[in-house]
BAVO-885509 format. One record per atom (N, C-alpha, C): x negated, y, z; residue in one letter. Coordinates in steps of 0.2 Angstrom, whole numbers, plus 5000, padded with zeros to 4 digits. Layout:
XYZa ...
END
This chain:
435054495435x 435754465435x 436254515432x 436654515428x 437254555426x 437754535427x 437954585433x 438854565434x 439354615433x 439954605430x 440354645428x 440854655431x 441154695432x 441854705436x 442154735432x 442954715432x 443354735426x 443854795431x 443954835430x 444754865433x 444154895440x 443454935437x 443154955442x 442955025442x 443355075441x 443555145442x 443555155448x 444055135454x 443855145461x 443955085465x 444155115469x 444555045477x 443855005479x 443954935478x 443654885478x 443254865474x 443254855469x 442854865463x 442354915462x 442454965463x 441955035463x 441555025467x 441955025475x 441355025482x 440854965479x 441154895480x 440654855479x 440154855473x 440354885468x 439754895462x 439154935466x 439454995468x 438955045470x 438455005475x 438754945482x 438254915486x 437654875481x 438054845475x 437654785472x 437054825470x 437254905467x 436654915464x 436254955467x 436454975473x 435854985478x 435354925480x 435754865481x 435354785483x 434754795476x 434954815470x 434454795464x 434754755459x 435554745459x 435954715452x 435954765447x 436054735442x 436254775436x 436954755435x 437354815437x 438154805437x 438354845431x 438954815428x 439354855423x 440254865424x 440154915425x 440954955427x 441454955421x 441954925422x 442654955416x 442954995416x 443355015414x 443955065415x 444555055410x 445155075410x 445655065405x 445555105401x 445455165400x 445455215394x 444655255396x 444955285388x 444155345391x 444155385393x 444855415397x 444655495402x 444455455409x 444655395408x 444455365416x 443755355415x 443455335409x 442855295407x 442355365409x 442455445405x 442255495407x 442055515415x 442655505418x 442555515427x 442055475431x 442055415426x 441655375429x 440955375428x 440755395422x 440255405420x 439855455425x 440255495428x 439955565430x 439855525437x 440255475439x 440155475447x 439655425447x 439455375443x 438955345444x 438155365439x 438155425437x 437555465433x 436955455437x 436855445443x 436155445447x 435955375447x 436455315445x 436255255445x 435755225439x 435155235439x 435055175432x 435255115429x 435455065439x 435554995434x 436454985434x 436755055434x 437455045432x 437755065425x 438055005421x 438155035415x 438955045415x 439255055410x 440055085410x 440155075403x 440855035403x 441355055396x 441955045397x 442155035391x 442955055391x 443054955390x 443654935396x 443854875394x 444354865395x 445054885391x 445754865392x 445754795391x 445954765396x 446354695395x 446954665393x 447154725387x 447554705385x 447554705380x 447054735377x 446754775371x 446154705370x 446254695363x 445854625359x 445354635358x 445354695355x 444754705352x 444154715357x 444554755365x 444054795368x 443654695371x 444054635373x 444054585374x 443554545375x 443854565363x 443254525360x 442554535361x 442454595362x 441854625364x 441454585369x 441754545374x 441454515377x 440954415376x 441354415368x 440954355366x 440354365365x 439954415364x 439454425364x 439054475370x 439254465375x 439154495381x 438754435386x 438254445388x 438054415394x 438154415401x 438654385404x 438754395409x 438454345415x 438254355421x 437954305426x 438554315429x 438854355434x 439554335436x 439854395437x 440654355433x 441354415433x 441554405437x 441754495441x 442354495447x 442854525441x 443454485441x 443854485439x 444454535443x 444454585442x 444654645447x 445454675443x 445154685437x 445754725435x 446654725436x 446954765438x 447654755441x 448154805439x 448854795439x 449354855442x 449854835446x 450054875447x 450754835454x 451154895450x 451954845455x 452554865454x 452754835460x 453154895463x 453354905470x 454154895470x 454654875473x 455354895473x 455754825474x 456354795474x 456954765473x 456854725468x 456654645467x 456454615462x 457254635458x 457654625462x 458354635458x 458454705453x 458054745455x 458054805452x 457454835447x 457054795449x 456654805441x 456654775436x 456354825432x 456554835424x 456154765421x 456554695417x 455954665417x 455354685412x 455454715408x 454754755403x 454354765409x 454454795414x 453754805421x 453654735424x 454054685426x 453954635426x 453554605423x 453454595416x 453154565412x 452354615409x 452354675410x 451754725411x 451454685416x 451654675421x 451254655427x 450754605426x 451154545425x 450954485425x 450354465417x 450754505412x 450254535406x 449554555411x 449654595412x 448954615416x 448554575422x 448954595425x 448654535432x 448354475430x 449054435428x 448854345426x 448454335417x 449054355413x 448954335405x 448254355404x 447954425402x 447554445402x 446854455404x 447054435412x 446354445415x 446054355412x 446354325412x 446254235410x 445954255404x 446254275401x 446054285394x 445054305395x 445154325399x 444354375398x 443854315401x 444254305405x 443854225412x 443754185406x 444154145401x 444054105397x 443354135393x 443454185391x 442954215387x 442254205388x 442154225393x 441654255400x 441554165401x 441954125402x 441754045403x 441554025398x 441654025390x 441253995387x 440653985387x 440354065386x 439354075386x 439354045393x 439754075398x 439454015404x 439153945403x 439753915400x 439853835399x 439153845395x 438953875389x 438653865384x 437753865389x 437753925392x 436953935396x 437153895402x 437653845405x 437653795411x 437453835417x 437753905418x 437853935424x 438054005424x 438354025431x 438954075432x 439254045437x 439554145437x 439954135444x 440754175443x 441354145442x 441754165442x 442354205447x 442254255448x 442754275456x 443154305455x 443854295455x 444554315453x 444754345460x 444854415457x 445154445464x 446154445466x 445954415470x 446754385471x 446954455477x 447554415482x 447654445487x 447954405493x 447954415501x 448254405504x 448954405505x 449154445500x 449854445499x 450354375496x 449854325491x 449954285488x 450154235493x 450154225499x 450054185504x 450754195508x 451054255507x 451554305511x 452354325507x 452854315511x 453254355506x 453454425511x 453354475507x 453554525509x 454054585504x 454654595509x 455154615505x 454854675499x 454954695494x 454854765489x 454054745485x 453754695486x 453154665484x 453154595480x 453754565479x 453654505477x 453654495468x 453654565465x 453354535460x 452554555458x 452154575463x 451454595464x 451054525465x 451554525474x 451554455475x 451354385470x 451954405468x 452054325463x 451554305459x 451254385454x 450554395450x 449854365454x 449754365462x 449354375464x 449354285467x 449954255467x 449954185469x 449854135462x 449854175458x 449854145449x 449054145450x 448754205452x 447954185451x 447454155454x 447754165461x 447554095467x 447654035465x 448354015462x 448453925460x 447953935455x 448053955450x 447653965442x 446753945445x 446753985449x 445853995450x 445753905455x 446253895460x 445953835463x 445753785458x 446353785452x 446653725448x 445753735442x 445553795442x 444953805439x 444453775441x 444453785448x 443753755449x 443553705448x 444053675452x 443953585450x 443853585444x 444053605438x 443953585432x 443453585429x 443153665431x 442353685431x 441853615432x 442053605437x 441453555442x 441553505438x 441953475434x 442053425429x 441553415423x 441453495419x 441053515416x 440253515418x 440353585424x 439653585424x 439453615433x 439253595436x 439153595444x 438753675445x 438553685439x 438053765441x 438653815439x 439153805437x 439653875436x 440153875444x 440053915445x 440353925452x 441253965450x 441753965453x 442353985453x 442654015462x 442754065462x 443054065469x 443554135469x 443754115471x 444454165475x 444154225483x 444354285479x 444754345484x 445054345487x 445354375494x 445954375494x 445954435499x 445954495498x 445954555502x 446654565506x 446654595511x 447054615516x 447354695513x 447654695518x 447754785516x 447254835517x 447054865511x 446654895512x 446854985508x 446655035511x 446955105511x 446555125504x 446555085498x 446355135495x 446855155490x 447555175492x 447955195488x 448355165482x 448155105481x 448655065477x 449155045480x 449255015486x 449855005488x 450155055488x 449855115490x 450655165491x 450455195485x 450255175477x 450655195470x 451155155469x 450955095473x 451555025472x 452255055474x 452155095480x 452855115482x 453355175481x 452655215477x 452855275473x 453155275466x 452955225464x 453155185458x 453755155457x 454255135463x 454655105463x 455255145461x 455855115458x 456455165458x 456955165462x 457355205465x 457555225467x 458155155468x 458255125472x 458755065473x 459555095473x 459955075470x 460555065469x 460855045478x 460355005480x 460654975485x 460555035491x 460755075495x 460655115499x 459955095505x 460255035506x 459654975513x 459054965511x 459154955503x 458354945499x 458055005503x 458255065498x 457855125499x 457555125506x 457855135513x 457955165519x 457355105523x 457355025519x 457055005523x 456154995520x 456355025513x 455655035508x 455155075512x 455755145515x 455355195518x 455055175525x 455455135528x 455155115534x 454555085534x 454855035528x 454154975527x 453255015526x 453455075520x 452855115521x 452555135527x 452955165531x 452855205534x 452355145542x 452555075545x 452455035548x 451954995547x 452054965540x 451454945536x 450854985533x 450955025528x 450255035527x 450055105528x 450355135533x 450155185537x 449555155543x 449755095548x 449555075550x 449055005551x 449154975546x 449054915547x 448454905542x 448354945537x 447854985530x 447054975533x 446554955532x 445954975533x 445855015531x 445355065533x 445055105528x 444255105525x 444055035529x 443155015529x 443254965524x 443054985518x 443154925510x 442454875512x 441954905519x 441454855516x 441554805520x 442154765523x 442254685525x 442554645521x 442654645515x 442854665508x 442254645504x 441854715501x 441454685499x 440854635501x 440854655508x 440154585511x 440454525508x 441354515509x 441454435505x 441254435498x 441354455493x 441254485487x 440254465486x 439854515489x 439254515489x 438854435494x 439254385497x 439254335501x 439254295493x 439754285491x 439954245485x 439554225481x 439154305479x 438754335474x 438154285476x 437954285482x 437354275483x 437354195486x 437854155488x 437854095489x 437554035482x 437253995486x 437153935480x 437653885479x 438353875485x 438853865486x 439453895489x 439753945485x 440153985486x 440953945487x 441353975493x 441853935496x 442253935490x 442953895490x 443453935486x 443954015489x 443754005494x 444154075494x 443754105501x 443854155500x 443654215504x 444054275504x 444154285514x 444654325513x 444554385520x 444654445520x 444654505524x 445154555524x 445154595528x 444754595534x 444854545539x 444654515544x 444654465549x 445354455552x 445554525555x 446254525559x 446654495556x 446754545549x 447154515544x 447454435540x 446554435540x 446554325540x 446754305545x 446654305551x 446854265557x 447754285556x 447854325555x 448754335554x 449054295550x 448754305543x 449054255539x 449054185540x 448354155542x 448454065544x 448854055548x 449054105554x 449454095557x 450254105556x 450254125552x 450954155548x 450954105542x 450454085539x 450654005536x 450753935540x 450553945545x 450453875551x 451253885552x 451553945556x 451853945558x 452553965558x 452454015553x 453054075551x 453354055543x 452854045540x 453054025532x 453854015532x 454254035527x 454754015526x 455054035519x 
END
Protein backbone atom coordinates (compact mmCIF):
# COMPACT_ATOMS: atom_id res chain seq x y z
CA UNK A 1 0.00 0.00 0.00
CA UNK A 2 1.39 3.49 -0.93
CA UNK A 3 0.31 6.51 1.16
CA UNK A 4 1.32 9.90 0.70
CA UNK A 5 1.43 12.65 2.87
CA UNK A 6 1.73 16.06 1.54
CA UNK A 7 3.05 18.98 3.86
CA UNK A 8 5.03 16.11 5.67
CA UNK A 9 8.40 17.67 7.00
CA UNK A 10 7.29 17.56 10.59
CA UNK A 11 4.31 17.93 13.16
CA UNK A 12 1.70 15.58 12.37
CA UNK A 13 2.47 14.50 9.12
CA UNK A 14 6.00 13.39 9.89
CA UNK A 15 5.18 11.56 13.33
CA UNK A 16 2.43 9.57 11.64
CA UNK A 17 4.56 8.54 8.56
CA UNK A 18 7.32 7.42 10.79
CA UNK A 19 4.42 5.00 12.98
CA UNK A 20 3.14 3.87 9.34
CA UNK A 21 6.31 2.59 8.46
CA UNK A 22 7.41 1.05 11.29
CA UNK A 23 3.68 -0.95 10.95
CA UNK A 24 5.21 -2.10 7.35
CA UNK A 25 3.66 0.80 4.86
CA UNK A 26 5.35 2.30 2.07
CA UNK A 27 5.10 5.95 2.91
CA UNK A 28 6.07 8.95 0.77
CA UNK A 29 6.91 12.34 2.51
CA UNK A 30 6.68 15.94 0.71
CA UNK A 31 8.24 18.99 1.44
CA UNK A 32 7.79 22.65 -0.07
CA UNK A 33 11.24 23.18 -1.38
CA UNK A 34 14.45 21.32 -1.48
CA UNK A 35 16.52 22.47 1.55
CA UNK A 36 13.36 21.18 3.53
CA UNK A 37 13.39 18.02 1.08
CA UNK A 38 17.35 17.74 2.11
CA UNK A 39 16.62 17.81 6.16
CA UNK A 40 14.36 15.32 5.40
CA UNK A 41 16.06 13.02 3.65
CA UNK A 42 18.74 12.87 6.37
CA UNK A 43 16.04 12.26 9.25
CA UNK A 44 14.35 9.52 7.59
CA UNK A 45 17.75 7.74 5.95
CA UNK A 46 17.32 4.40 8.20
CA UNK A 47 13.97 3.85 6.70
CA UNK A 48 13.72 1.68 3.62
CA UNK A 49 10.03 1.89 2.94
CA UNK A 50 10.03 5.86 3.25
CA UNK A 51 10.42 7.72 -0.01
CA UNK A 52 10.64 11.59 -0.16
CA UNK A 53 10.14 14.60 -2.73
CA UNK A 54 9.65 17.83 -3.39
CA UNK A 55 5.84 18.62 -3.67
CA UNK A 56 4.80 22.41 -3.76
CA UNK A 57 1.02 22.61 -4.03
CA UNK A 58 1.28 25.51 -5.71
CA UNK A 59 3.70 24.71 -8.02
CA UNK A 60 1.92 22.72 -11.34
CA UNK A 61 4.35 21.10 -12.51
CA UNK A 62 5.52 19.55 -9.10
CA UNK A 63 1.23 18.61 -9.13
CA UNK A 64 1.20 17.14 -12.27
CA UNK A 65 3.66 14.85 -11.28
CA UNK A 66 1.17 13.07 -9.52
CA UNK A 67 -1.04 11.86 -12.73
CA UNK A 68 1.05 9.38 -12.84
CA UNK A 69 1.71 8.39 -9.32
CA UNK A 70 0.00 5.49 -7.59
CA UNK A 71 -1.52 6.39 -4.61
CA UNK A 72 -3.70 3.85 -2.06
CA UNK A 73 -4.39 6.66 0.35
CA UNK A 74 -3.64 10.73 0.57
CA UNK A 75 -3.43 12.38 3.80
CA UNK A 76 -3.90 15.64 2.55
CA UNK A 77 -1.79 17.53 5.16
CA UNK A 78 -0.16 20.44 3.58
CA UNK A 79 -0.87 23.96 5.19
CA UNK A 80 0.14 27.55 6.35
CA UNK A 81 -1.43 29.81 8.85
CA UNK A 82 -1.94 33.38 9.47
CA UNK A 83 -2.43 34.48 12.85
CA UNK A 84 -3.65 38.30 13.67
CA UNK A 85 -6.96 40.90 13.38
CA UNK A 86 -8.92 39.71 10.22
CA UNK A 87 -9.29 43.59 9.99
CA UNK A 88 -5.62 43.78 9.86
CA UNK A 89 -4.28 41.51 7.41
CA UNK A 90 -2.91 42.06 4.23
CA UNK A 91 -5.33 40.48 1.83
CA UNK A 92 -2.27 38.83 -0.50
CA UNK A 93 -1.81 36.50 3.10
CA UNK A 94 -5.35 36.07 2.97
CA UNK A 95 -5.49 34.77 -0.28
CA UNK A 96 -1.83 32.66 0.23
CA UNK A 97 -3.68 31.00 2.88
CA UNK A 98 -6.68 29.71 1.32
CA UNK A 99 -4.43 29.18 -2.04
CA UNK A 100 -2.79 26.62 -0.02
CA UNK A 101 -5.01 25.18 2.46
CA UNK A 102 -8.22 25.04 0.35
CA UNK A 103 -7.45 25.92 -3.73
CA UNK A 104 -4.39 23.71 -4.02
CA UNK A 105 -4.66 20.95 -1.70
CA UNK A 106 -8.11 20.08 -3.95
CA UNK A 107 -6.30 20.49 -6.75
CA UNK A 108 -4.01 17.48 -5.81
CA UNK A 109 -7.29 15.29 -4.17
CA UNK A 110 -8.87 15.86 -7.60
CA UNK A 111 -5.77 14.52 -9.05
CA UNK A 112 -4.98 11.68 -6.54
CA UNK A 113 -9.09 10.81 -7.20
CA UNK A 114 -8.94 10.32 -10.71
CA UNK A 115 -6.50 6.98 -10.72
CA UNK A 116 -8.64 6.21 -7.68
CA UNK A 117 -11.89 6.52 -9.61
CA UNK A 118 -10.03 4.81 -12.50
CA UNK A 119 -8.54 1.49 -10.26
CA UNK A 120 -12.28 1.61 -7.97
CA UNK A 121 -10.34 2.13 -4.81
CA UNK A 122 -8.79 4.71 -2.18
CA UNK A 123 -8.82 6.34 0.67
CA UNK A 124 -8.92 10.17 0.94
CA UNK A 125 -8.22 12.02 4.39
CA UNK A 126 -8.17 15.73 4.30
CA UNK A 127 -6.63 17.06 7.41
CA UNK A 128 -8.81 19.71 8.58
CA UNK A 129 -9.09 21.05 12.25
CA UNK A 130 -10.89 21.57 15.35
CA UNK A 131 -10.78 25.04 14.90
CA UNK A 132 -13.29 24.89 11.96
CA UNK A 133 -15.99 24.07 14.42
CA UNK A 134 -14.71 27.30 16.75
CA UNK A 135 -14.34 30.92 16.41
CA UNK A 136 -11.57 32.04 17.99
CA UNK A 137 -10.46 35.75 18.10
CA UNK A 138 -6.80 36.33 15.95
CA UNK A 139 -7.54 32.71 14.08
CA UNK A 140 -10.42 33.24 11.91
CA UNK A 141 -8.75 33.37 8.70
CA UNK A 142 -6.79 29.89 9.45
CA UNK A 143 -10.13 28.98 10.85
CA UNK A 144 -12.13 29.96 7.93
CA UNK A 145 -9.37 27.73 5.55
CA UNK A 146 -9.99 24.78 7.68
CA UNK A 147 -14.07 25.07 7.82
CA UNK A 148 -13.77 25.30 3.76
CA UNK A 149 -12.10 21.80 3.89
CA UNK A 150 -14.34 20.12 6.34
CA UNK A 151 -17.74 21.31 4.23
CA UNK A 152 -15.59 20.72 0.88
CA UNK A 153 -14.59 17.03 2.28
CA UNK A 154 -18.28 16.04 3.75
CA UNK A 155 -19.98 17.45 0.33
CA UNK A 156 -17.18 14.95 -1.27
CA UNK A 157 -17.89 11.92 0.21
CA UNK A 158 -21.30 11.64 -0.61
CA UNK A 159 -20.31 12.31 -4.07
CA UNK A 160 -17.74 9.67 -3.97
CA UNK A 161 -20.30 6.99 -2.74
CA UNK A 162 -22.23 8.00 -5.90
CA UNK A 163 -19.51 6.91 -8.05
CA UNK A 164 -17.80 4.30 -6.31
CA UNK A 165 -18.46 2.63 -2.59
CA UNK A 166 -14.60 1.32 -2.45
CA UNK A 167 -13.03 5.08 -2.35
CA UNK A 168 -13.35 6.13 1.07
CA UNK A 169 -13.20 10.05 2.01
CA UNK A 170 -12.86 11.21 5.68
CA UNK A 171 -11.95 14.13 7.58
CA UNK A 172 -9.33 15.13 10.44
CA UNK A 173 -9.83 17.42 12.75
CA UNK A 174 -6.96 17.74 15.41
CA UNK A 175 -7.07 19.77 18.53
CA UNK A 176 -4.16 21.72 19.77
CA UNK A 177 -1.45 20.30 19.42
CA UNK A 178 2.40 21.65 20.48
CA UNK A 179 4.09 21.22 17.47
CA UNK A 180 4.83 24.75 16.79
CA UNK A 181 2.63 26.04 14.13
CA UNK A 182 0.33 27.75 16.08
CA UNK A 183 2.68 29.85 17.81
CA UNK A 184 4.45 30.52 14.05
CA UNK A 185 0.75 31.55 13.53
CA UNK A 186 1.20 34.03 16.21
CA UNK A 187 4.56 35.12 15.48
CA UNK A 188 3.59 35.68 12.21
CA UNK A 189 1.09 38.13 13.01
CA UNK A 190 1.57 42.02 12.67
CA UNK A 191 1.62 44.18 14.93
CA UNK A 192 -2.20 45.61 15.42
CA UNK A 193 -2.89 49.23 15.06
CA UNK A 194 -5.41 48.52 17.68
CA UNK A 195 -3.52 48.61 21.01
CA UNK A 196 -6.46 45.55 22.69
CA UNK A 197 -5.58 43.38 19.63
CA UNK A 198 -2.04 43.25 20.64
CA UNK A 199 -2.36 42.87 24.60
CA UNK A 200 -5.06 40.43 24.19
CA UNK A 201 -3.16 38.28 21.34
CA UNK A 202 -0.48 38.15 24.02
CA UNK A 203 -2.60 36.76 26.58
CA UNK A 204 -4.42 34.46 24.24
CA UNK A 205 -0.87 32.73 23.67
CA UNK A 206 0.23 32.80 26.69
CA UNK A 207 -3.55 30.87 28.26
CA UNK A 208 -4.15 28.90 25.34
CA UNK A 209 -1.32 27.28 23.73
CA UNK A 210 0.90 27.37 26.64
CA UNK A 211 -1.54 25.34 28.25
CA UNK A 212 -4.13 23.74 26.59
CA UNK A 213 -1.26 22.33 23.69
CA UNK A 214 -0.74 18.42 23.80
CA UNK A 215 2.52 17.53 23.41
CA UNK A 216 1.60 13.49 22.56
CA UNK A 217 1.01 13.70 18.59
CA UNK A 218 0.22 9.94 19.02
CA UNK A 219 -3.86 10.48 19.86
CA UNK A 220 -3.73 12.15 16.62
CA UNK A 221 -2.12 9.77 14.66
CA UNK A 222 -3.93 6.57 16.04
CA UNK A 223 -7.06 8.60 14.32
CA UNK A 224 -5.16 8.90 11.05
CA UNK A 225 -3.63 5.20 11.32
CA UNK A 226 -7.67 4.03 12.55
CA UNK A 227 -8.79 5.53 9.17
CA UNK A 228 -6.01 3.87 7.37
CA UNK A 229 -6.87 0.69 8.42
CA UNK A 230 -10.84 0.68 8.66
CA UNK A 231 -12.92 -0.99 5.87
CA UNK A 232 -15.41 1.85 6.92
CA UNK A 233 -13.89 4.82 7.91
CA UNK A 234 -16.21 7.44 9.80
CA UNK A 235 -16.41 10.85 8.29
CA UNK A 236 -14.50 12.67 10.79
CA UNK A 237 -12.22 11.93 13.25
CA UNK A 238 -11.15 14.03 15.86
CA UNK A 239 -8.38 14.25 19.06
CA UNK A 240 -7.29 14.57 21.48
CA UNK A 241 -10.37 13.35 23.58
CA UNK A 242 -10.53 16.30 26.14
CA UNK A 243 -10.42 18.64 23.36
CA UNK A 244 -13.52 16.81 21.48
CA UNK A 245 -15.66 16.53 24.23
CA UNK A 246 -15.19 20.52 24.61
CA UNK A 247 -15.91 21.24 21.29
CA UNK A 248 -19.42 19.14 21.06
CA UNK A 249 -20.01 20.85 23.80
CA UNK A 250 -19.19 24.29 22.83
CA UNK A 251 -21.34 23.41 19.52
CA UNK A 252 -24.38 22.00 21.52
CA UNK A 253 -24.14 24.83 23.64
CA UNK A 254 -21.89 27.88 23.27
CA UNK A 255 -21.90 28.26 19.39
CA UNK A 256 -22.56 31.69 18.54
Amino acid sequence: MNILITGSASGIGYHTAIRLSKMGYHVFLTTEDDKQLEVLREKVSEFDNIGTFRLNVKNKEDVDLLKNFDVDVLISNAAIGQGGSIIDIDMKKIKDCYDVNVFSNFEVVKIVLQNMIKKKSGKIILMSSMIANISIPFFGIYASTKASISMLGKCLRKEIKMIDDNIKISIIEPGIYKTGFNRVMIENSNISKYKMFNKSLEEFEKEILNFAGSTNLDSISDKIIKCIESDDPKSIYRAPLLQNILIKLYIKFIKK
